[in-house]
VEXDREN-2710 file (C-alpha; in Angstrom, 1 decimal):
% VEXDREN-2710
k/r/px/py/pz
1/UNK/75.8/120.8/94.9
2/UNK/78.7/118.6/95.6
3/UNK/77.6/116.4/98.2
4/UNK/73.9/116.6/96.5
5/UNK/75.5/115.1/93.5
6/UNK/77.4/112.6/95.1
7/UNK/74.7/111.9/96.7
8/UNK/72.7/110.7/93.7
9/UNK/75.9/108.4/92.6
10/UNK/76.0/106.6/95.6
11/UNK/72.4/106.0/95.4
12/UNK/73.0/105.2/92.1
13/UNK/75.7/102.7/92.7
14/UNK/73.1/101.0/95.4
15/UNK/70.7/100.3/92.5
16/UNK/73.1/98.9/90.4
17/UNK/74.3/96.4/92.7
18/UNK/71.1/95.2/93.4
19/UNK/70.5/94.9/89.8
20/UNK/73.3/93.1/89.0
21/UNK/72.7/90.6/92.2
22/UNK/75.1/90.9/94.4
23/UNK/72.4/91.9/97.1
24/UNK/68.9/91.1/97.2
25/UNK/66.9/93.5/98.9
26/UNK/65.7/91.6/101.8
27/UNK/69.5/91.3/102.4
28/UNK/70.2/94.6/101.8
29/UNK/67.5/95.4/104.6
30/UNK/69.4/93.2/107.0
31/UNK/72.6/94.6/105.9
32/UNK/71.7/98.3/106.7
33/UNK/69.9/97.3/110.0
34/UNK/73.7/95.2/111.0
35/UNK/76.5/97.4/109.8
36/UNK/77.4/100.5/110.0
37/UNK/78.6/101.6/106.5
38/UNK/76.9/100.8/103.3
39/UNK/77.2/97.9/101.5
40/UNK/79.7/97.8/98.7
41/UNK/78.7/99.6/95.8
42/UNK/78.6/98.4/92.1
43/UNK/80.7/98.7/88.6
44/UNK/81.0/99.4/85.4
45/UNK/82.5/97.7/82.6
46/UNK/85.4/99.7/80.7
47/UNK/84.7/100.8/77.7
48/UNK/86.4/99.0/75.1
49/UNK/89.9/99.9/74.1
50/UNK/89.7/102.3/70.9
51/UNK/92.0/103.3/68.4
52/UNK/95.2/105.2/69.7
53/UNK/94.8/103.6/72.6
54/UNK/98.7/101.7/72.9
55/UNK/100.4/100.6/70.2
56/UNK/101.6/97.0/69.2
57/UNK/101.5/94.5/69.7
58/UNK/104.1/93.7/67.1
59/UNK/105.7/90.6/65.9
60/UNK/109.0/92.1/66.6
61/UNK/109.8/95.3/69.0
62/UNK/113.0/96.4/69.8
63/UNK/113.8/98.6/73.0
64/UNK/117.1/100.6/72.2
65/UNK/119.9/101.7/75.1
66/UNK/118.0/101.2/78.0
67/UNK/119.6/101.0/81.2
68/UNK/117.5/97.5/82.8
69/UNK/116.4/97.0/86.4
70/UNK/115.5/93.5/86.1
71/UNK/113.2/93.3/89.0
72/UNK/115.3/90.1/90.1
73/UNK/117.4/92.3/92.8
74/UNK/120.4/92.2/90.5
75/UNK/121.8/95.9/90.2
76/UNK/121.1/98.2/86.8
77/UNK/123.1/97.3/83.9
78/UNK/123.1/99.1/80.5
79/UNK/122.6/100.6/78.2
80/UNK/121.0/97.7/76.8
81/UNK/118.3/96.4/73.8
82/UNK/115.4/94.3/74.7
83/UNK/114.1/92.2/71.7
84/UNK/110.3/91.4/72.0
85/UNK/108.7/89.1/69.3
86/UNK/105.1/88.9/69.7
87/UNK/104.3/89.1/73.2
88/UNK/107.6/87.4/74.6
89/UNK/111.3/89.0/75.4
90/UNK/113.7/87.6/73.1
91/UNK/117.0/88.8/73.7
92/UNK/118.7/91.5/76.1
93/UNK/121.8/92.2/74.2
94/UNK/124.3/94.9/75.1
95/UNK/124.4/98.4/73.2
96/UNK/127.4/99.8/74.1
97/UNK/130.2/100.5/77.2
98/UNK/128.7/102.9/79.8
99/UNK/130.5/106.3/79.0
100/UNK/131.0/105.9/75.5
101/UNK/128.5/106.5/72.3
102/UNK/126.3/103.6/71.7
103/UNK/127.2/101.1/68.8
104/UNK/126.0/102.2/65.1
105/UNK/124.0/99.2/63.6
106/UNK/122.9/97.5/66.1
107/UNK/120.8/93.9/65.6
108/UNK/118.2/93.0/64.6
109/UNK/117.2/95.1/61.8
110/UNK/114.0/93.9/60.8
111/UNK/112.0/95.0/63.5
112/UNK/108.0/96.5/62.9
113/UNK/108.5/99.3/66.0
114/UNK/111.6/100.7/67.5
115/UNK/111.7/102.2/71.0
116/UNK/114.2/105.0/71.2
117/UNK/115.0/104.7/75.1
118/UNK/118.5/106.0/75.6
119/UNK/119.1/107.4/78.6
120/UNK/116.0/105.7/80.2
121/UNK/114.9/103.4/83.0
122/UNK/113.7/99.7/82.5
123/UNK/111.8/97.9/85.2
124/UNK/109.3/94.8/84.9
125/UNK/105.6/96.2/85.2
126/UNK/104.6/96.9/89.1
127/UNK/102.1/94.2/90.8
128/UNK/99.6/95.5/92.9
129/UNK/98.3/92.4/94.9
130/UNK/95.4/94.6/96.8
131/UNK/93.2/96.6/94.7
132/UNK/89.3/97.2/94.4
133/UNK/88.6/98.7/91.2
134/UNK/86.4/102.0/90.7
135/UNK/83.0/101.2/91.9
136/UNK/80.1/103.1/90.7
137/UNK/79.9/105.4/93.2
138/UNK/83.2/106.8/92.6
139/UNK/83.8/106.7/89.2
140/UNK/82.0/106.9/86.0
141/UNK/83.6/103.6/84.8
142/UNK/86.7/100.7/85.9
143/UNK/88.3/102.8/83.1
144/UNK/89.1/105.2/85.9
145/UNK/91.1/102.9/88.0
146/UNK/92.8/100.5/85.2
147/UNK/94.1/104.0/83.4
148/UNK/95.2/105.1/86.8
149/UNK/97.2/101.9/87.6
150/UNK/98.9/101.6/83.8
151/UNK/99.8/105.3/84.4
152/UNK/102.3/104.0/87.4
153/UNK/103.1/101.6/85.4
154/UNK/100.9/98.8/87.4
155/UNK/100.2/96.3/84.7
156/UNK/99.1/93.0/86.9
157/UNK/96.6/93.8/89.6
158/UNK/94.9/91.5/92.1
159/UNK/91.2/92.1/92.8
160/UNK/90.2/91.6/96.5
161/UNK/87.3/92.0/95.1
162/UNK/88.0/93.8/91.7
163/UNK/84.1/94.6/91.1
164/UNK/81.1/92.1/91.4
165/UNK/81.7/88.5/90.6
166/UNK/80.6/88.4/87.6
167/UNK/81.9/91.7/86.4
168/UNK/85.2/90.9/87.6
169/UNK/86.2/87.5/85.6
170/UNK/84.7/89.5/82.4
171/UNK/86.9/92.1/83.0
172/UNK/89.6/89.8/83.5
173/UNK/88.9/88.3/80.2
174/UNK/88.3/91.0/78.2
175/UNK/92.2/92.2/79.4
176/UNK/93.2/89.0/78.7
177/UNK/92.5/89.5/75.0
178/UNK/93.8/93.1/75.2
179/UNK/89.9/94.1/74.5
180/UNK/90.0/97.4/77.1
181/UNK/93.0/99.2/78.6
182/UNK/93.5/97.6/81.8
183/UNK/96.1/95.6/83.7
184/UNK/96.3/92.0/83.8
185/UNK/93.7/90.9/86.5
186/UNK/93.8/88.0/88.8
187/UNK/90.1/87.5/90.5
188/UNK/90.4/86.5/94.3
189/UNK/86.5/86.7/95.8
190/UNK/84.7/86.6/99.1
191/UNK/83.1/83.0/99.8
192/UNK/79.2/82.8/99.0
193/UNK/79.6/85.3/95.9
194/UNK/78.4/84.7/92.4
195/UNK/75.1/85.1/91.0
196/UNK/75.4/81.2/90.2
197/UNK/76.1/80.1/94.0
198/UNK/72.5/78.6/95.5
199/UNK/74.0/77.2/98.4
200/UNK/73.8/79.8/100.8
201/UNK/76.1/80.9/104.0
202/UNK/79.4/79.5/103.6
203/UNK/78.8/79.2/107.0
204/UNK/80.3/75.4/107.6
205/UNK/82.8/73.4/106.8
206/UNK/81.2/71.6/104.3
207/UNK/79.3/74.6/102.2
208/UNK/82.8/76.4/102.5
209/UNK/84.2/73.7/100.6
210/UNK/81.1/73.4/98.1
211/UNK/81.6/77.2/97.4
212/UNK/84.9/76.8/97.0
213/UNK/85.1/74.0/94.3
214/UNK/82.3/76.3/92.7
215/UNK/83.8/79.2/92.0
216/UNK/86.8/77.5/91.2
217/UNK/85.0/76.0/88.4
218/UNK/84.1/79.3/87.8
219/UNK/87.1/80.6/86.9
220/UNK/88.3/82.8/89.9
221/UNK/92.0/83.0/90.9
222/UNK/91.7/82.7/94.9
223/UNK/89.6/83.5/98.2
224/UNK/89.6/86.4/100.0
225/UNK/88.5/86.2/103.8
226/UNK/88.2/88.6/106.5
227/UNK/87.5/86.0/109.4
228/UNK/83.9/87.9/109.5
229/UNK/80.7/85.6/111.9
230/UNK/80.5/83.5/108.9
231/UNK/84.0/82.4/109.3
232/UNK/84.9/80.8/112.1
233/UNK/88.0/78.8/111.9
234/UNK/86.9/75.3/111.3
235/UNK/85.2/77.1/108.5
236/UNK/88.7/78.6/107.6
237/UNK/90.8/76.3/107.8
238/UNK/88.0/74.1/105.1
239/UNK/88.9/77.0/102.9
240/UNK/92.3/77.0/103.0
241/UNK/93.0/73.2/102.7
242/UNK/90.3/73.1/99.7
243/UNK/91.4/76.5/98.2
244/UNK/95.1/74.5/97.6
245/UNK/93.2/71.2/96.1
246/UNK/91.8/73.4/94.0
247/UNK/94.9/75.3/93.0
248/UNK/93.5/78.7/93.6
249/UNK/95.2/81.3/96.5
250/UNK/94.0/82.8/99.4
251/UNK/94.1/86.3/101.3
252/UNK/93.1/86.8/104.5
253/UNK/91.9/90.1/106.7
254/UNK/92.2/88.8/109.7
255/UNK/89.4/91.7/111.1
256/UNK/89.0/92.5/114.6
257/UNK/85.6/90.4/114.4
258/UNK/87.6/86.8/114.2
259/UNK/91.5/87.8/114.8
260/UNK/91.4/86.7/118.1
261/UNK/89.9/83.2/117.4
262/UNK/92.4/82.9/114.3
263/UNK/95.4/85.4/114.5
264/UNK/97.9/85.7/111.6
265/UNK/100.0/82.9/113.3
266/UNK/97.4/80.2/113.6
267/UNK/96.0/81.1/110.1
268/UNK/99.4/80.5/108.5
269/UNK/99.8/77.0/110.4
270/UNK/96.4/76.5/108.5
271/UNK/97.5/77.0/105.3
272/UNK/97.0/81.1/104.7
273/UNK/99.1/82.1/101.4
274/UNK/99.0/85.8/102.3
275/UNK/98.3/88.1/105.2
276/UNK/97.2/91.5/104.0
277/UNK/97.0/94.9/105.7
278/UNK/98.1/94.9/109.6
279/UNK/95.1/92.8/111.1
280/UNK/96.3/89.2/112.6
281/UNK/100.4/90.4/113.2
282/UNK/100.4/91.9/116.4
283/UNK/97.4/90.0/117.5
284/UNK/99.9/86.8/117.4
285/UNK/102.1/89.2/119.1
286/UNK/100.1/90.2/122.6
287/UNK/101.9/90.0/125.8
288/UNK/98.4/89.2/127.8
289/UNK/96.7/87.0/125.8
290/UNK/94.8/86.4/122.4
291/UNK/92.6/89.1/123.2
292/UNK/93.5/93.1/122.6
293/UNK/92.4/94.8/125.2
294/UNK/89.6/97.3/124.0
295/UNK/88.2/100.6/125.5
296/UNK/85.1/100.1/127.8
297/UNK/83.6/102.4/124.5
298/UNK/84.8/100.4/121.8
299/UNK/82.3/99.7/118.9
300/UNK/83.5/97.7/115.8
301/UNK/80.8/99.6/114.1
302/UNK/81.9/102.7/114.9
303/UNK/85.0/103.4/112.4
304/UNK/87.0/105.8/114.1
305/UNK/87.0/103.4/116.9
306/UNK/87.8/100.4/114.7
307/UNK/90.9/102.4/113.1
308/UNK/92.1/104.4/116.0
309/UNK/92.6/101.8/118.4
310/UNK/94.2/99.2/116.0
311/UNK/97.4/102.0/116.7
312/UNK/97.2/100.4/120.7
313/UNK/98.8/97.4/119.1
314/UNK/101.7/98.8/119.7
315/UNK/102.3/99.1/123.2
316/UNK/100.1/95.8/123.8
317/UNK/102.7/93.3/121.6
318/UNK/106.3/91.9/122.1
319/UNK/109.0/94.4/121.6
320/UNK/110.9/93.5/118.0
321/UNK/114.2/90.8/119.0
322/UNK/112.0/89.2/121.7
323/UNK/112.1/85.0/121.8
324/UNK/108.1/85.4/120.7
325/UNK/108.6/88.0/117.9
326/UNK/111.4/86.1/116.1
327/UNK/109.2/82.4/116.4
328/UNK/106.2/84.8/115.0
329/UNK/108.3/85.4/111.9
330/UNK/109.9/82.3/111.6
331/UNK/106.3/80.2/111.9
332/UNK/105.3/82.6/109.1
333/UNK/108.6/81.8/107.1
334/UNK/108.5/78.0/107.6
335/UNK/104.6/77.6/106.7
336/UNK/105.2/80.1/103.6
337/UNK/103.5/83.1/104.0
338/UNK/103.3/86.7/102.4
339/UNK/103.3/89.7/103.8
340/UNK/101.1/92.5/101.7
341/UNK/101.3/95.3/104.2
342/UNK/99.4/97.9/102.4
343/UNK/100.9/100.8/104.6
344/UNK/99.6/103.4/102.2
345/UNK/95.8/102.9/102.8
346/UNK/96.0/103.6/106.2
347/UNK/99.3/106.5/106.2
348/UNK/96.4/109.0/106.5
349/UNK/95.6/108.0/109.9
350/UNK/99.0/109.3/110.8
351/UNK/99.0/112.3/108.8
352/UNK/95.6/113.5/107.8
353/UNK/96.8/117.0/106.2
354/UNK/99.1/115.3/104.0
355/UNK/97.2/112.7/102.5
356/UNK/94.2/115.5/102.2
357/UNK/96.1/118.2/100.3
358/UNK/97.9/115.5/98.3
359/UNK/99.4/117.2/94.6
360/UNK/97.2/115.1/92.2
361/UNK/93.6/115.4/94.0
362/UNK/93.0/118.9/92.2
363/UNK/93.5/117.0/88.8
364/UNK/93.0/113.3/89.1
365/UNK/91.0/112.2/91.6
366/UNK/87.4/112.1/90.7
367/UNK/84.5/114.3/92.2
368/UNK/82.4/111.1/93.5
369/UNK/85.6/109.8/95.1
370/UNK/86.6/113.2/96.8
371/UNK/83.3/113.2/97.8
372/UNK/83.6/109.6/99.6
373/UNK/86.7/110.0/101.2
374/UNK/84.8/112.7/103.2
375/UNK/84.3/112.5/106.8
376/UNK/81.0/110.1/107.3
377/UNK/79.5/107.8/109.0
378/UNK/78.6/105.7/106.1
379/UNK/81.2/105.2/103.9
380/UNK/83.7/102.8/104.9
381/UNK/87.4/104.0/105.9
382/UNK/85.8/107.7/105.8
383/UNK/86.2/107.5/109.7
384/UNK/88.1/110.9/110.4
385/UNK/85.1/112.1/112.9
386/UNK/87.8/113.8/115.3
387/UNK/91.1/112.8/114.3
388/UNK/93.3/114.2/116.5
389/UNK/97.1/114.8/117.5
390/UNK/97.1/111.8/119.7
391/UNK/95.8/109.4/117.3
392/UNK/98.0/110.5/115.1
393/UNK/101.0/109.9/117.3
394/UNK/99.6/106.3/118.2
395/UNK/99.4/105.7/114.8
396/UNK/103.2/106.6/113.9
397/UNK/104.5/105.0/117.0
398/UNK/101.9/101.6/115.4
399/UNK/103.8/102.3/112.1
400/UNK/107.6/102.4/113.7
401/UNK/106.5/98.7/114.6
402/UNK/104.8/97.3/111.9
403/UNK/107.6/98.5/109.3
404/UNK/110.4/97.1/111.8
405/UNK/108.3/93.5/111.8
406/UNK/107.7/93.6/107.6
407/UNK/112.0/94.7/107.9
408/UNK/112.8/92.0/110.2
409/UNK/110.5/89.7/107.9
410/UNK/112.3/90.6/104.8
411/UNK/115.6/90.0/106.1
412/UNK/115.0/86.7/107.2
413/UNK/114.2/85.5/103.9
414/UNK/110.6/86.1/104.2
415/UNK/108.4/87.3/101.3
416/UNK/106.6/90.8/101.5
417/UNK/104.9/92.2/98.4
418/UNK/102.8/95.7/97.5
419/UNK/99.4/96.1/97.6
420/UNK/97.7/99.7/97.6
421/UNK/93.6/99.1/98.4
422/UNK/93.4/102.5/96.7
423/UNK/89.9/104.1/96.6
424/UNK/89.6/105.3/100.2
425/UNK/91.4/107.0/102.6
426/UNK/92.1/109.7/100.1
427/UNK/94.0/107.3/98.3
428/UNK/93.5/107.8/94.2
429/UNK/94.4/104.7/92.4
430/UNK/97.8/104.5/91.0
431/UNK/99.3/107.1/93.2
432/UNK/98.8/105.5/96.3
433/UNK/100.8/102.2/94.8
434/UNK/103.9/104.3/94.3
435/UNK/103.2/105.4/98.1
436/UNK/103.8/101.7/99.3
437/UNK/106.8/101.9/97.4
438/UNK/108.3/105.0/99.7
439/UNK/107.0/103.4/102.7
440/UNK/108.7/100.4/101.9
441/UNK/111.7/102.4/101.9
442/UNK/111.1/103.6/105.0
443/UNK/110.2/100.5/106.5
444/UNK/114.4/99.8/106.5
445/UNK/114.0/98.1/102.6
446/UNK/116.7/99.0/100.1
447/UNK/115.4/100.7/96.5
448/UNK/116.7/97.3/94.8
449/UNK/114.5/95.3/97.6
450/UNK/111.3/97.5/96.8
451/UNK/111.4/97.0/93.1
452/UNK/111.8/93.5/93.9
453/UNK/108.9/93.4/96.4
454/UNK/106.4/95.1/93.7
455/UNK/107.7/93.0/90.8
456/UNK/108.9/89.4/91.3
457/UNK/107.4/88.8/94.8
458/UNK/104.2/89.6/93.6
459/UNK/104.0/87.4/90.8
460/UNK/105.8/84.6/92.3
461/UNK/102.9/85.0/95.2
462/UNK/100.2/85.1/92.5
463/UNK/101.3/82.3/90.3
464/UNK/102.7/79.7/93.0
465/UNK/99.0/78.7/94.3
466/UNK/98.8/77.2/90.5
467/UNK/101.6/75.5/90.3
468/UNK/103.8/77.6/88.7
469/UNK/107.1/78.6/90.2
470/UNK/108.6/80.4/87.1
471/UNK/106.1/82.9/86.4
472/UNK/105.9/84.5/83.4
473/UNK/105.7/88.0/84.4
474/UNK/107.8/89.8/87.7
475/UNK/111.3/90.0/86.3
476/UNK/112.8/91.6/82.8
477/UNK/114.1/88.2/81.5
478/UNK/114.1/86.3/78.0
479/UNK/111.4/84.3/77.8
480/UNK/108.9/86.2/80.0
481/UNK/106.0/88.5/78.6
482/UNK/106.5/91.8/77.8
483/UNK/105.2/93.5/81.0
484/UNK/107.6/96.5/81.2
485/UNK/107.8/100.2/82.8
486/UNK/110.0/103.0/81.1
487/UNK/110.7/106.0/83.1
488/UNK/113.4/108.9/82.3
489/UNK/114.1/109.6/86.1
490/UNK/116.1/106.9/88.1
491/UNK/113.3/105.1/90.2
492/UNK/116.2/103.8/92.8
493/UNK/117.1/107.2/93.2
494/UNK/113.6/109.1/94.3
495/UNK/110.5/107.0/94.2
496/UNK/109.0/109.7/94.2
497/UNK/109.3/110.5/90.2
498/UNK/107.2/107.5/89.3
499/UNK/104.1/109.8/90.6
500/UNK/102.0/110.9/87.4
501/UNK/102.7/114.6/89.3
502/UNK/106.6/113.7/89.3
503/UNK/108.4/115.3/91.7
504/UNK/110.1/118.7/92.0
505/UNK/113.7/120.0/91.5
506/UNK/115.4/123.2/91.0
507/UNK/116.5/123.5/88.2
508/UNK/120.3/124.9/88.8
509/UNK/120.3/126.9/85.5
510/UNK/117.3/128.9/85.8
511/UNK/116.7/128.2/89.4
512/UNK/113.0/127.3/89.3
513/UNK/111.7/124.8/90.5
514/UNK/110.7/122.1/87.8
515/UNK/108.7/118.6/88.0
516/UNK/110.2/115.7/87.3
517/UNK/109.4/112.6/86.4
518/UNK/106.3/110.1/86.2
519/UNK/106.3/106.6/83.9
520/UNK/106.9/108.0/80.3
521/UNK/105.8/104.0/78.9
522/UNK/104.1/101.2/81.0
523/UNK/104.1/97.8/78.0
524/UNK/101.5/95.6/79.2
525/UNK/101.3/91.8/76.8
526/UNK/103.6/93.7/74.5
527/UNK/101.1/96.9/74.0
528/UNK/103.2/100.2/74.1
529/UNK/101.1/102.6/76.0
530/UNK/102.2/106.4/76.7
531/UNK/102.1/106.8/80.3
532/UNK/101.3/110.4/80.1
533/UNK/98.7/110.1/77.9
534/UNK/96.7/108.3/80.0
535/UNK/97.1/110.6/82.6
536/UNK/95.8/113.1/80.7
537/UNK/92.6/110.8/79.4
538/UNK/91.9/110.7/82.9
539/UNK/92.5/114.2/83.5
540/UNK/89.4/114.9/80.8
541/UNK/87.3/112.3/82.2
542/UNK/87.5/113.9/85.7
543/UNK/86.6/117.4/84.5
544/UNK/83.6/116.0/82.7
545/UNK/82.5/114.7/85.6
546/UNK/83.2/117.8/87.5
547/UNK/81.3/120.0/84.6
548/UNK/78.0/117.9/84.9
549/UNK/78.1/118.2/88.3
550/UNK/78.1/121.8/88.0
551/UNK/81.7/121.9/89.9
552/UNK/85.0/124.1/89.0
553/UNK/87.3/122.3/86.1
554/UNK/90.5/122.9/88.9
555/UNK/90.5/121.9/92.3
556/UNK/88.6/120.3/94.7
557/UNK/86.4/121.9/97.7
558/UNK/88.6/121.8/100.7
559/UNK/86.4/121.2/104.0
END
């Protein structure tokens, strides 16, 4: 019944992309016949935001005796008040001397909604700069995803695609307004997308640069590539000079296909404003040449050989504190690149049982999803076929690497950000961001540099491709938006009680064990949403799903 079901979504999710034109069906012919996994499925609009659904916006909101990490990298001061008035932050005003009662009568007075946070956390809302939202053959809805995200207390988002192109600047516009419950959304897109485009294969120079002033026009906020046949790197670097004429960013996946015509290096010499994922680093990085050496077996279209031997990397690169690892870094400082790792999309591949047995799959991640993150040959990143011990230790010994080059990065005054690409990999949206955020950690960067890398980075990445170097969201400051995430549990002391599941603890009266934790608000354009609440909207919407599928409300069937 389950994978029956599933089944039926997926073909479902087929339909509706061709419906909606993001395929044709001659193209989809040619697309099954070329690839191994299918093409990318479809979405559906969130339904619009109802009453209950977040409270405010209010012409003026006060925060009371909150202790504020400003997301700048300055330490936590507090207890504090933050003044909002109508969508902006107003005033950060002490509320007392640490150790002592909090002062009677504080101003202002005449506020419409009060915010009793004593004793709580303030931290700008997280920026996740890789997501795709819940595609049709996942999820009912992108209600699924946004709630997720808001949850963890996400509240900007960047769409590598978020949903077909047209889908995805609606969506963006209808948060915009505050029409649905969803993070603020920033568009990037593939060249040659949009129902509008009649050019064709952005296949040279010149159509790259046609698309690109198209879609700009269109509305979208940046590119992203994956250096696939189509893009060779004349036809690149066409993208990357016009995508900064036309004030719009790019993102690059440097995949196996084109990394070793265009590594990370050379794309950031040609103008690349972020590297995300792995894919392009230790390609810059090989001690024999621009070429990995790949098994006599190897087939890209075979996944569990295009993610297993990405770990041989490793041994194949410069050693970190070599003369060509620190001009690597220092080519990517100078020429202003970011670093969006995305370490917790692929942390499965070097522990399997842990990402499978994950605390919040029985409750929050949805049937359809479960379902895809399934061994298979067709969906993409499902590529566990035989996952073994070995990989698995290639894959740590990758990881010990790429965390000391993102370290090494960060330390030289480099930018790195957090990016999640939740949705496969038995990754559920939201909780996988606050993964990045632990692996981060372990990567060698201090709490106060993570919530830096998930707030301010991220924004000053998304908002510098436009011109604007003071952006309005990223940091807890007067005169920014009211993007904010309230938590009861110090975040610089355990990530790991931002997780809607929390975290446990013994409790040292009663000795049991107790969870912990999770956002209590996430404010998003001055809306007050209840974090928990939302969790539990999407608890309901995944037993519904489970109940017309004829599955258990609890749980999820364990291969």
């Amino acid at each position: 019944m389950w994978g029956s079901a599933a089944r039926c979504a997926l073909l479902a999710g087929s339909a509706v992309s061709l419906a909606l034109g993001t395929i044709t069906p001659a193209m989809a012919q040619k697309q099954e016949a070329a690839q191994a996994v299918k093409p990318r499925a479809g979405a559906v609009p969130a339904p619009a935001r109802q009453p209950g659904e977040g409270t405010g916006p209010f012409r003026k909101m006060v925060i009371r005796g909150v202790t504020l990490i400003d997301g700048s990298g300055a330490p936590p001061r507090g207890p504090v008040d933050v003044v909002v008035e109508n969508n902006i932050i107003t005033a950060i005003e002490a509320a007392g001397t640490p150790g002592l009662p909090l002062v009677d009568g504080r101003a202002p007075r005449d506020a419409d909604y009060e915010l009793d946070a004593t004793g709580m956390y303030m931290l700008p809302g997280f920026i996740d700069m890789h997501v795709h939202g819940s595609s049709d053959d996942k999820a009912p809805d992108l209600s699924y995803s946004y709630k997720l995200w808001l949850a963890h207390g996400v509240t900007t988002v960047r769409g590598v695609d978020l949903a077909p192109f047209e889908i995805a600047l609606s969506e963006r516009a209808r948060s915009a307004r505050n029409e649905i419950v969803a993070p603020r959304i920033f568009s990037y897109h593939r060249p040659g997308q949009g129902r509008g485009w009649t050019g064709g294969l952005t296949n040279t120079p010149e159509k790259a640069r046609e698309w690109v002033r198209w879609a700009s026009k269109a509305g979208i906020d940046g590119i992203k590539l994956t250096a696939d046949p189509v893009q060779p790197p004349e036809v690149l670097e066409a993208i990357f000079d016009e995508a900064a004429k036309q004030n719009i960013g790019t993102v690059a996946h440097l995949s196996q296909i084109g990394v070793a015509r265009m590594d990370a290096k050379q794309a950031g010499l040609a103008g690349l404003g972020t590297v995300t994922h792995f894919y392009g680093h230790m390609e810059s990085l090989l001690k024999n040449g621009p070429v990995q050496n790949w098994d006599p077996d190897y087939n890209y279209m075979d996944e569990q050989h295009r993610f297993a031997d990405v770990a041989n990397l490793a041994r194949e690169s410069f050693e970190p504190g070599t003369d060509e690892w620190k001009s690597y870094l220092q080519s990517q400082k100078d020429n202003g690149v970011t670093f969006d790792p995305t370490m917790t999309i692929y942390a499965a591949s070097r522990d399997l049982m842990h990402a499978r047995n994950a605390d919040w799959h029985g409750r929050y991640t949805m049937p359809q999803l479960w379902n895809f993150f399934q061994s298979s040959r067709e969906n993409h990143g499902s590529y566990f076929f035989d996952w073994t011990t070995e990989k698995e230790v290639r894959w740590r010994n990758f990881y010990k690497k790429f965390m000391t080059l993102l370290n090494d990065y960060k330390n030289m005054g480099g930018r790195v950000t957090t990016g999640s690409d939740s949705g496969f990999i038995f990754k559920t949206y939201g909780f996988g961001f606050v993964e990045e955020l632990e692996l981060l950690q372990e990567a060698g960067f201090n709490p106060s540099q993570v919530v830096q890398a998930a707030t301010l980075n991220g924004a000053l990445t998304l908002y510098e491709p436009k011109g604007i170097v003071a952006p309005p969201i990223g940091t807890v400051r007067v005169g920014k938006l009211a993007d904010m995430v309230l938590v009861k549990e110090n975040p610089l002391q355990n990530f790991k009680t931002l997780y809607g599941t929390g975290a446990l603890r013994l409790n040292e009266q009663t000795q049991q064990l107790e969870r912990v934790g999770g956002v209590s608000y996430t404010i998003k354009d001055g809306i007050v949403y209840d974090a928990k609440k939302l969790l539990a909207d999407v608890a309901e919407m995944v037993k519904a799903e489970k109940r017309r599928m004829g599955l258990p409300d609890e749980g999820v069937p364990l291969p």
